[in-house]
BABANU-204848 format. One record per atom (N, C-alpha, C, O): residue number from 0; atom name; x negated, y negated, z. Coordinates in steps of 0.2 Angstrom, whole numbers. Atoms other than C-alpha are relative to their C-alpha. Layout:
N
REC   n atom  east north    up
REC NUM   CA     X     Y     Z
...
END
This chain:
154
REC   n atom  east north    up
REC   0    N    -4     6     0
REC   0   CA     0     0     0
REC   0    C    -4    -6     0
REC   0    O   -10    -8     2
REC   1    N     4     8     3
REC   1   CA    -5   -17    -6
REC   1    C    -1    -7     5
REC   1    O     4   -11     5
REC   2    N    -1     5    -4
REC   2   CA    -9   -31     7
REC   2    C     6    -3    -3
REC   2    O     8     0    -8
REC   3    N    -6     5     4
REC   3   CA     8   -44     2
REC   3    C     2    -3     8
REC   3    O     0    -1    13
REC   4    N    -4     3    -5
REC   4   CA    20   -56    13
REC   4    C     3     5     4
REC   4    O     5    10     1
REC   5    N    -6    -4    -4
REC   5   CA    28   -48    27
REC   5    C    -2     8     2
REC   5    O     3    12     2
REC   6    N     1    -2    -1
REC   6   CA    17   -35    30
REC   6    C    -4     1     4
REC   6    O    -8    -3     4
REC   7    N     5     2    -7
REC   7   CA     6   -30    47
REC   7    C    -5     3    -3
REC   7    O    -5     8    -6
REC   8    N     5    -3     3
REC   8   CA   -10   -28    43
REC   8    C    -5     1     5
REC   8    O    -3     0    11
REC   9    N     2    -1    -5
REC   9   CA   -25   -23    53
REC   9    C    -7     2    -4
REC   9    O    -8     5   -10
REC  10    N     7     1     2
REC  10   CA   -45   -25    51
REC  10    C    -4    -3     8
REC  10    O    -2    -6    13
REC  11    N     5     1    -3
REC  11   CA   -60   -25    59
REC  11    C    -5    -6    -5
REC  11    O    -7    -8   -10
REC  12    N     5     6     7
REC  12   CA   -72   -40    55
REC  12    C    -5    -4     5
REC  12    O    -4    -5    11
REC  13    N     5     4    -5
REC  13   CA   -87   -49    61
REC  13    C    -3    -7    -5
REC  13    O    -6    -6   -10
REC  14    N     4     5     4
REC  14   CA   -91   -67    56
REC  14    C    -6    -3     4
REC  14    O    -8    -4    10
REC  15    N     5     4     1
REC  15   CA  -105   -77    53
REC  15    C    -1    -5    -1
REC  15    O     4    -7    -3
REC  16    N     0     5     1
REC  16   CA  -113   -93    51
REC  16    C    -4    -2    -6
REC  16    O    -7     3    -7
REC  17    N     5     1     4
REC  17   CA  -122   -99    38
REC  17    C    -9     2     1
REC  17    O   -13     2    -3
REC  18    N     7    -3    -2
REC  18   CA  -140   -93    49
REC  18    C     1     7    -3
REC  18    O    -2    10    -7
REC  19    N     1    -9    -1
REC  19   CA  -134   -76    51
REC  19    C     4     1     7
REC  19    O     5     7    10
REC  20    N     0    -1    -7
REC  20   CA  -129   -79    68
REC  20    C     7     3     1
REC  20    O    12    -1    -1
REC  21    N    -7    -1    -2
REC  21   CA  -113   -69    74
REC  21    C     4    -3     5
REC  21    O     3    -3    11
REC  22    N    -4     3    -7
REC  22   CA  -100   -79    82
REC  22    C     8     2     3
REC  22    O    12    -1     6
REC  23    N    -4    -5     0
REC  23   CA   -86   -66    82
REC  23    C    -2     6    -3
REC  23    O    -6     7    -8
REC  24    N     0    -6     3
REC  24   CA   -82   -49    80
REC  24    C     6     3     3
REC  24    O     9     0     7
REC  25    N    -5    -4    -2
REC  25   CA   -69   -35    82
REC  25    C    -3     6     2
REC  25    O     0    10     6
REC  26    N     6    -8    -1
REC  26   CA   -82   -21    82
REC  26    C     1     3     8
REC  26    O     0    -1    13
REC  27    N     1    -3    -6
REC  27   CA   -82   -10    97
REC  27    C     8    -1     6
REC  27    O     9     2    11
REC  28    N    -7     2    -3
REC  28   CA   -63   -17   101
REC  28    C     6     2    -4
REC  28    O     5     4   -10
REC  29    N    -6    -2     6
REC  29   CA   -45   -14    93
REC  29    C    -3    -6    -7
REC  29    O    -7   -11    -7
REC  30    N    -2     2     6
REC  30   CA   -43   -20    77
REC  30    C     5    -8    -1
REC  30    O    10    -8     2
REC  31    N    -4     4     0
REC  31   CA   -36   -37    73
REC  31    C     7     0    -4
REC  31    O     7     2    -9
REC  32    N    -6    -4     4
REC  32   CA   -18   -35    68
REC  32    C     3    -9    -1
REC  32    O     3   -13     3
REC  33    N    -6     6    -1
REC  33   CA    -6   -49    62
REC  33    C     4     2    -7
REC  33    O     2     5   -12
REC  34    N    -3     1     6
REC  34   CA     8   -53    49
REC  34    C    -2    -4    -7
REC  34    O    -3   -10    -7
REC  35    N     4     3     6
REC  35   CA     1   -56    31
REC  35    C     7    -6    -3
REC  35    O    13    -4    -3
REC  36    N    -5     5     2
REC  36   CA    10   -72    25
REC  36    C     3    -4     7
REC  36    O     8    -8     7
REC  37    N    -4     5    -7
REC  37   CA    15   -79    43
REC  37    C    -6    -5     3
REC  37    O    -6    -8     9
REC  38    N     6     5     0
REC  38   CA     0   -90    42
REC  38    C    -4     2     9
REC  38    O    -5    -3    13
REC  39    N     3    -5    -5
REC  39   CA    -9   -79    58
REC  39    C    -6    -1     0
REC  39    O    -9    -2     5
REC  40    N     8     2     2
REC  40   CA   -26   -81    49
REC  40    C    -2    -7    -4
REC  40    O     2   -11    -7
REC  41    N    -2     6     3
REC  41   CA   -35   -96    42
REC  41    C     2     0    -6
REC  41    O    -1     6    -8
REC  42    N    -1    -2     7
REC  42   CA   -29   -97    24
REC  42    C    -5     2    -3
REC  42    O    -2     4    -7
REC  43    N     6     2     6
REC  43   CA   -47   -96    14
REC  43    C     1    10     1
REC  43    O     3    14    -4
REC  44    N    -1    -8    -1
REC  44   CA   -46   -76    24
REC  44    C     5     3    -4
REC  44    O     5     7    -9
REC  45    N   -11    -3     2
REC  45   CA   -25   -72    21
REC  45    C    -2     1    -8
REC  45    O    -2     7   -11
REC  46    N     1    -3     8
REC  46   CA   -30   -75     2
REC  46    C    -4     4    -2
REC  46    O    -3     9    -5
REC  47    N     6    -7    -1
REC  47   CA   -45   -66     4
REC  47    C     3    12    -1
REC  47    O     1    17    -4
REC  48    N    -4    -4    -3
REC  48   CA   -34   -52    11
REC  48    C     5     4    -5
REC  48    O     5    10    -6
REC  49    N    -5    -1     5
REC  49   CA   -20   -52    -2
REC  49    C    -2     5    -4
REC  49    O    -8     6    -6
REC  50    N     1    -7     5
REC  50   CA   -19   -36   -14
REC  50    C    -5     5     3
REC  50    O    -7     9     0
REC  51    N     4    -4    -1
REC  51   CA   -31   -27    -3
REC  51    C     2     7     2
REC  51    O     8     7     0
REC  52    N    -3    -8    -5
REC  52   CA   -27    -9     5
REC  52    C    -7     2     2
REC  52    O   -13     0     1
REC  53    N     3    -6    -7
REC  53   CA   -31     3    20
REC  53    C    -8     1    -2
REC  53    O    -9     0    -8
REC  54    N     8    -3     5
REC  54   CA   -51     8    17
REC  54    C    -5    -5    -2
REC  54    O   -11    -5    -2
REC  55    N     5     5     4
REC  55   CA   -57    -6     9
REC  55    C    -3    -2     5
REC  55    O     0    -3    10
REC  56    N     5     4    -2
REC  56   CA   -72   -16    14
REC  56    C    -1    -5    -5
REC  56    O    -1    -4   -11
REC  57    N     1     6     4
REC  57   CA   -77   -34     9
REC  57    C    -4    -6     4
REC  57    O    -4    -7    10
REC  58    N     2     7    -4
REC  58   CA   -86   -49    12
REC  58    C     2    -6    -4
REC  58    O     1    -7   -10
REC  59    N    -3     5     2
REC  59   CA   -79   -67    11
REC  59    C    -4    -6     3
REC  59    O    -5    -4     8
REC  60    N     0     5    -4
REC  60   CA   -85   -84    15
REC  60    C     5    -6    -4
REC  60    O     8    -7   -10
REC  61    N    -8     5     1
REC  61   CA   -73   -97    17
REC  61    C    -3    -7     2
REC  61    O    -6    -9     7
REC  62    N     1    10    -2
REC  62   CA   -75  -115    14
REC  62    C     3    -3     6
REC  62    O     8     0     8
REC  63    N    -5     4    -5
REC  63   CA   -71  -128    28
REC  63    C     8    -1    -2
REC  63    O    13     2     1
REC  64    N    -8     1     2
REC  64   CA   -55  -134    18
REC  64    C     3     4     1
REC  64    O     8     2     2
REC  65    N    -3    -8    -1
REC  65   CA   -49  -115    20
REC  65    C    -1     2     6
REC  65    O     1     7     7
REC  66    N     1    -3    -7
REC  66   CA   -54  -113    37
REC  66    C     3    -4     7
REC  66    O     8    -2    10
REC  67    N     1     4    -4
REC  67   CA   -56  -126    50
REC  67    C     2    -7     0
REC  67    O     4   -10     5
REC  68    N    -1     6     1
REC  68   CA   -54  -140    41
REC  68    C   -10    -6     0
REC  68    O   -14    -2     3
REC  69    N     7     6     1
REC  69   CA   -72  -155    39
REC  69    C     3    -2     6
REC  69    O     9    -3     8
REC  70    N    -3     5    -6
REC  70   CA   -75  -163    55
REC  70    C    -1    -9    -2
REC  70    O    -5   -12    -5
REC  71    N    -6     4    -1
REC  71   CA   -64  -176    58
REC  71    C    -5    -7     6
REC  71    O    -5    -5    11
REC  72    N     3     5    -3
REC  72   CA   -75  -193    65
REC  72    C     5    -3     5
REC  72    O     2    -4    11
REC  73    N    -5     3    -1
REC  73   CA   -59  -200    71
REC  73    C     3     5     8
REC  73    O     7     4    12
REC  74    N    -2    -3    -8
REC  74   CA   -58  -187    86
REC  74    C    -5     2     2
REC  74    O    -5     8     4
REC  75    N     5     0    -7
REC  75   CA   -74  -189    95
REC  75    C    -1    -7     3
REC  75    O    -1   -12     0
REC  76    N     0     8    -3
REC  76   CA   -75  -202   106
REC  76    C    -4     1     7
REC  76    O    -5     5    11
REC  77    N     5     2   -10
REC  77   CA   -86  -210   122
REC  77    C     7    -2     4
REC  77    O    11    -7     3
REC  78    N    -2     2    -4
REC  78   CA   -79  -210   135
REC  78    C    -2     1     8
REC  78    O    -5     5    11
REC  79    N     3     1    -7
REC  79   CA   -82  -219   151
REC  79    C    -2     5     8
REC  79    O     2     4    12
REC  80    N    -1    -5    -6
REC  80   CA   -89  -205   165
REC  80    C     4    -3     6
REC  80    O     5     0    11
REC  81    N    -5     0    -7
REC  81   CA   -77  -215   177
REC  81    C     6     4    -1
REC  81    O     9     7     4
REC  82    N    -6    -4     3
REC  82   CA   -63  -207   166
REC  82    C     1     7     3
REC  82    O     5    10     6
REC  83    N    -1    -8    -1
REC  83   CA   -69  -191   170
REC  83    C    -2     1     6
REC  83    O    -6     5     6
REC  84    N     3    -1    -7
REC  84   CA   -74  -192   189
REC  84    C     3     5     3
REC  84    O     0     9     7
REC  85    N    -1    -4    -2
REC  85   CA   -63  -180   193
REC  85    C    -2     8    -1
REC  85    O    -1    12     3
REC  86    N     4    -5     3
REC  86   CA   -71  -165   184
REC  86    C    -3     2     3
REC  86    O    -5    -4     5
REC  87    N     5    -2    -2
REC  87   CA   -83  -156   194
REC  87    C    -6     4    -5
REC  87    O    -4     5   -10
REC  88    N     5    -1     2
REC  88   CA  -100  -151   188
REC  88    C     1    -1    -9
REC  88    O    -2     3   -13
REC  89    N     3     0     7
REC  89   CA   -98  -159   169
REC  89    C    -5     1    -4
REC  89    O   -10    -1    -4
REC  90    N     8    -2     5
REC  90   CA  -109  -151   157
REC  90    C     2     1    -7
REC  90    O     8     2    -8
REC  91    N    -1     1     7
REC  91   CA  -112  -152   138
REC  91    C     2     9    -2
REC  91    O     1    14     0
REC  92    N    -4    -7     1
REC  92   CA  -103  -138   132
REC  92    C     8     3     1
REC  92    O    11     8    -2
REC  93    N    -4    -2    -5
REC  93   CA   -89  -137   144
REC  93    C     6    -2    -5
REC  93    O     4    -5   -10
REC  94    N    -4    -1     4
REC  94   CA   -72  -136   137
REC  94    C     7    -4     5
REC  94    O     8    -1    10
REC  95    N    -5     1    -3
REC  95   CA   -57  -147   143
REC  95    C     7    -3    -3
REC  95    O     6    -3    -9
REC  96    N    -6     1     0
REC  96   CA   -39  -152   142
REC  96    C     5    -5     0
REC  96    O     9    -6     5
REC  97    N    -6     8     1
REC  97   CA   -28  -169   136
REC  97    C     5     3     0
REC  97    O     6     9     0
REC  98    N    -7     0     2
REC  98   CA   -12  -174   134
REC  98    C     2    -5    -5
REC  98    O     4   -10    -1
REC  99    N     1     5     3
REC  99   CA   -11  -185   118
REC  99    C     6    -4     0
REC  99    O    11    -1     0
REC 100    N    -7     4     0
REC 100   CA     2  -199   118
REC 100    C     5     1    -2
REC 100    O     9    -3     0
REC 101    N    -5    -4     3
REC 101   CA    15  -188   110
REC 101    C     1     7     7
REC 101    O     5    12     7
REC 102    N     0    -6    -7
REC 102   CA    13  -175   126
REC 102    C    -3     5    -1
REC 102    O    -5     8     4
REC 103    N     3    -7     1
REC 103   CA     4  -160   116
REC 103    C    -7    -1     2
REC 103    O   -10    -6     2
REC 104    N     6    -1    -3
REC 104   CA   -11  -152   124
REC 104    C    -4    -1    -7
REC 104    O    -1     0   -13
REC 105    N     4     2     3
REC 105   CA   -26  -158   116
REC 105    C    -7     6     3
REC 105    O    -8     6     9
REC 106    N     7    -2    -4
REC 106   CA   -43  -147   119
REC 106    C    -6    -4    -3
REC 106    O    -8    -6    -9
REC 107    N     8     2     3
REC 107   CA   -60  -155   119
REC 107    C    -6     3     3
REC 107    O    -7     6     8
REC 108    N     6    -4    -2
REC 108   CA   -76  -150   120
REC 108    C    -6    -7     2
REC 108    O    -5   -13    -1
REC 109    N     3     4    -2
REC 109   CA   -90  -161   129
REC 109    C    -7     2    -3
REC 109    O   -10     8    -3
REC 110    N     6    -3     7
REC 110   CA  -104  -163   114
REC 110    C    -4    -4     5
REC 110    O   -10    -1     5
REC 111    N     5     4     0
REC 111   CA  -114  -176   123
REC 111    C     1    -2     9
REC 111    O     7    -3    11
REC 112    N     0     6    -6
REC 112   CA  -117  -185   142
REC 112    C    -6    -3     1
REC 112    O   -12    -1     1
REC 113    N     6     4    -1
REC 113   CA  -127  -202   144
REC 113    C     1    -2     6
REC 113    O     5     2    10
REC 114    N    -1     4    -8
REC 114   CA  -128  -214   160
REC 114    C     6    -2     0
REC 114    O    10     0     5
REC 115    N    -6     1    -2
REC 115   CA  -113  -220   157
REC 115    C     7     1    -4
REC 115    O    12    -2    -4
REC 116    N    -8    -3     5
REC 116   CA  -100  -211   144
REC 116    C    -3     8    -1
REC 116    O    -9    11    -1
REC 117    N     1    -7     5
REC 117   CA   -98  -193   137
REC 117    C     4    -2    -6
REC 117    O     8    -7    -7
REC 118    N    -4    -2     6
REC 118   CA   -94  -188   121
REC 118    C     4     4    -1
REC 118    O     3    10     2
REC 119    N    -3    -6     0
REC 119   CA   -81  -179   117
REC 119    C     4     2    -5
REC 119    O     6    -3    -8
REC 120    N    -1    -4     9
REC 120   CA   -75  -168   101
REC 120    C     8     2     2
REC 120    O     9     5     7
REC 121    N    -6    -3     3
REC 121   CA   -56  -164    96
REC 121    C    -3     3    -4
REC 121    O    -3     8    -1
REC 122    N     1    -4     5
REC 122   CA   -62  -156    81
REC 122    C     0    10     3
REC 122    O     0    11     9
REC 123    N    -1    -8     0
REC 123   CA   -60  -135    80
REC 123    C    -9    -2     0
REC 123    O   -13    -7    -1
REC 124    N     9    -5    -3
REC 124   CA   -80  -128    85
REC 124    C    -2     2    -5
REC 124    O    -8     2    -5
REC 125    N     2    -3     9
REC 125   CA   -80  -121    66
REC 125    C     3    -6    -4
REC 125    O     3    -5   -10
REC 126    N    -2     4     4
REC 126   CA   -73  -136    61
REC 126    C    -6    -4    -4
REC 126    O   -11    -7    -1
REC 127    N     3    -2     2
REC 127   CA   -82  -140    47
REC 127    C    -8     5    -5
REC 127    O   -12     4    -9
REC 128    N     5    -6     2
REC 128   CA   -94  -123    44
REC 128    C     2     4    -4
REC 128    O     9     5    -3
REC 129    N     0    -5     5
REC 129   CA   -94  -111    30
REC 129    C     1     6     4
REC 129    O    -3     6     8
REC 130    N     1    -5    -5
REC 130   CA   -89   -95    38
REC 130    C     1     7    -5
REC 130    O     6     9    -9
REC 131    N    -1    -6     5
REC 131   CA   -93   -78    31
REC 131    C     1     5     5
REC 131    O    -2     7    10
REC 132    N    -4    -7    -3
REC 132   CA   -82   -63    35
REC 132    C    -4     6    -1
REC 132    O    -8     5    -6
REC 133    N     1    -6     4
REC 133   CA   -88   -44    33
REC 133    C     7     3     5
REC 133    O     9     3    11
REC 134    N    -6    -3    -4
REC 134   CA   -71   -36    35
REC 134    C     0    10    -3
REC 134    O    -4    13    -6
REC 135    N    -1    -5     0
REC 135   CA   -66   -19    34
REC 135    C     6     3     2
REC 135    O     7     5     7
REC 136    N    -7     0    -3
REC 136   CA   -47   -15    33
REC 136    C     3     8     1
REC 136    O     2    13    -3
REC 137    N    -3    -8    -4
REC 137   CA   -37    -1    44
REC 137    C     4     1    -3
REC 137    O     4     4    -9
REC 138    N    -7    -1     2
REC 138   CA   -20    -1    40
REC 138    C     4    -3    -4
REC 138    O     1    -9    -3
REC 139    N    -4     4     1
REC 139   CA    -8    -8    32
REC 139    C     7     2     0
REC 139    O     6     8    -1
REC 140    N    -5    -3    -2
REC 140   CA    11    -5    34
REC 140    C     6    -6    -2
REC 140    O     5   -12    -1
REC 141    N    -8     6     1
REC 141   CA    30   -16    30
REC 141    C    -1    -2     8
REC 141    O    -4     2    12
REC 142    N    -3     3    -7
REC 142   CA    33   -26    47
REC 142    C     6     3     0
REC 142    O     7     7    -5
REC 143    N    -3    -2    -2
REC 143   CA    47   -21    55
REC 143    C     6    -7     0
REC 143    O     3   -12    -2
REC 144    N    -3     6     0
REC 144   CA    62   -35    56
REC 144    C    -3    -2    10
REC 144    O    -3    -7    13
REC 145    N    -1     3    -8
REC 145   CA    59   -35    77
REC 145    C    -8    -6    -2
REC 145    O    -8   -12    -1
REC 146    N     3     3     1
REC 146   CA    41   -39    71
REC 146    C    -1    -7    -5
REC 146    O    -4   -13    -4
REC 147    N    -4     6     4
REC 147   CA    47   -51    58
REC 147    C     1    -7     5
REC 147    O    -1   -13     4
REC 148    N    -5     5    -5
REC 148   CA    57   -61    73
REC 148    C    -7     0     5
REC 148    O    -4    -2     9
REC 149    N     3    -1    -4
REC 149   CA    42   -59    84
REC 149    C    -7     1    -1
REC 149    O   -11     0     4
REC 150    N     7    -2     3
REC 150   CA    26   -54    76
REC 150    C    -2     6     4
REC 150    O     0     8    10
REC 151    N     4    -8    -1
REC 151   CA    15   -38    78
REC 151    C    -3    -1     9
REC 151    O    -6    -6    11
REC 152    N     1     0    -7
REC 152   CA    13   -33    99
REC 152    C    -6     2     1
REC 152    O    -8     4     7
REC 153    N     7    -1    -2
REC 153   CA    -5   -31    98
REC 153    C    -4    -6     2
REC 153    O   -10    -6     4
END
């Protein structure tokens, strides 16, 4: 059976960066399962994906525009460490939590701390990066309508 819309699919995959460097995987874990066509993956993959069957192996790299998106200048910003005094031990790397004027949680990541601002990134962590897949697909099978109304319980 043929990858297509509305069907649960299931693969194993390890991606990479442009070094080489692995920054996921499924290996050694289940298999990632989701609905083909309910936008589950980022697009550049899903199309990747399409017409394949059970068994097969492949490798993809996927442009930003299909992935992640180019970062976005317009969401990192300095901001004053009085902002953040509440934080306990800030560090670069560290990973925190807005509420943007509209109410939806925002995630940022803290790229930077001087004497007196951090930096801080809204963009996606891959946002921007060429990201190449090696996949290797399990199954493929129709969804179910429960799964349909619900997606795949893996």
């Amino acid at each position: 059976m043929k990858i297509a819309n509305q069907h649960v699919v299931s693969f194993h995959y390890t991606l990479t960066d442009d070094q080489g460097q692995e920054l996921d995987s499924s290996r050694g874990s289940e298999p990632l399962t989701y609905i083909h066509g309910a936008r589950g993956l980022i697009p550049g993959l899903e199309r990747e994906l399409e017409g394949r069957e059970a068994g097969e192996t492949f490798q993809a790299s996927i442009q930003p525009a299909d992935a992640y998106g180019e970062v976005n200048p317009q969401l990192i910003q300095d901001v004053p460490l009085d902002a953040l005094a509440g934080i306990e031990n800030l560090e670069v790397g560290m990973r925190l939590q807005s509420r943007t004027p509209d109410g939806e949680v925002q995630l940022l990541t803290v790229d930077a701390i001087g004497d007196e601002s951090a930096t801080l990134n809204a963009n996606h962590a891959l946002a921007g990066a060429v990201l190449h897949f090696d996949v290797a697909i399990e199954a493929v099978r129709e969804a179910t309508a429960q799964e349909l109304e619900q997606g795949p319980q893996r």
